[in-house]
N, C-alpha and C positions, 0 to 999 in steps of 0.2 A: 504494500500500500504506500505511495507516493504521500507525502506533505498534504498536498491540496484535496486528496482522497480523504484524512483522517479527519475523521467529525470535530470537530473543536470542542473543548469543557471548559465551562466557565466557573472560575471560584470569587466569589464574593469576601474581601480582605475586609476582616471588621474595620471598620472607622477609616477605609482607605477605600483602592482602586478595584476594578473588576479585573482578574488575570484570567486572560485567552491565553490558552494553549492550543495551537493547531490554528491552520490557514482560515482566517475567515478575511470575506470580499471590506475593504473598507472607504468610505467615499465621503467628499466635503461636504456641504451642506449642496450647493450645488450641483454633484452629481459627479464630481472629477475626483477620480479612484486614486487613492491615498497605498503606495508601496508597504508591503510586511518583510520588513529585513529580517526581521528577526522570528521562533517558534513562537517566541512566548510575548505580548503584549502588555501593558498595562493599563488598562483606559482611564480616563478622571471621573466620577461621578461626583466629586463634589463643585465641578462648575468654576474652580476656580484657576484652576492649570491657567500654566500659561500659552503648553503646546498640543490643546487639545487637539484631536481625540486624546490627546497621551498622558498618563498623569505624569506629574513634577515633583511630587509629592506634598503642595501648598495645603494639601488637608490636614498636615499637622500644625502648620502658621494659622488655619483658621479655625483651628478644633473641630474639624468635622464628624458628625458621629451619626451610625446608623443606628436603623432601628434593632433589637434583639426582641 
């Protein structure tokens, strides 16, 4: 099974970012496909990154915390 074959999993980092694992398609708001260098991602959900989609890790400068 190739990269792009392998289903992606998502793990939810308490009080942090979403980690993908595995190729998933990603695209700007407008519709222009955003490169995956890398296996593994990290996305921002707390909105304040500065290189979204990517987190920076700015959720510990703004104390971000999820729900439990």
């Amino acid at each position: 099974m190739t990269a792009h074959e392998e289903q992606p999993v998502i793990v939810a980092c308490p009080d942090g970012p979403l980690l993908v694992r595995g190729h998933i398609d990603l695209t700007t708001p407008d519709g222009t496909p955003i490169e995956q260098h890398r296996r593994t991602v990290a996305l921002c959900r707390c909105g304040v990154s500065t290189i979204k989609p990517f987190c920076d890790g700015s959720h510990k400068a703004v104390h971000f915390r999820t729900d439990t």
